[in-house]
C-alpha positions, 0 to 999 in steps of 0.5 A: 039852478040858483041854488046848484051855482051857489053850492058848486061856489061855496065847495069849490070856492071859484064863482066864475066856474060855478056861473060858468056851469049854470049858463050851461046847463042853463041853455041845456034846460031852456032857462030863460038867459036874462032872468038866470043872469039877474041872480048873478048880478046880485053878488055885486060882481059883473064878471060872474054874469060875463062868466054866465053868459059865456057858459050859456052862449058856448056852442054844443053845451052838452060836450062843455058841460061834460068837460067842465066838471 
């Protein structure tokens, strides 16, 4: 998941959209939220964990993660 967030940042240049996705899918793949968010935490930006949470939080997260790409 780390790996797909870091990609998906560096090609669309765009770290909340990418944190944002893998709290998605993240949730969709029963990933534990905390230990996800600390890699987020490592750009040394706390909106890209806010972004995190909110994706890993939004109800039906199969529906927004189709609707996110």
């Amino acid at each position: 998941m780390c790996g797909y967030a870091y990609n998906l940042a560096e090609a669309v240049g765009d770290r909340q959209k990418a944190a944002f996705e893998a709290g998605l899918l993240s949730r969709r793949y029963g990933l534990e939220r905390d230990r996800i968010a600390e890699f987020f935490s490592e750009y040394g930006n706390q909106q890209t964990v806010v972004y995190f949470y909110a994706g890993y939080d939004t109800p039906g997260g199969n529906e927004a993660v189709r609707m996110a790409r």
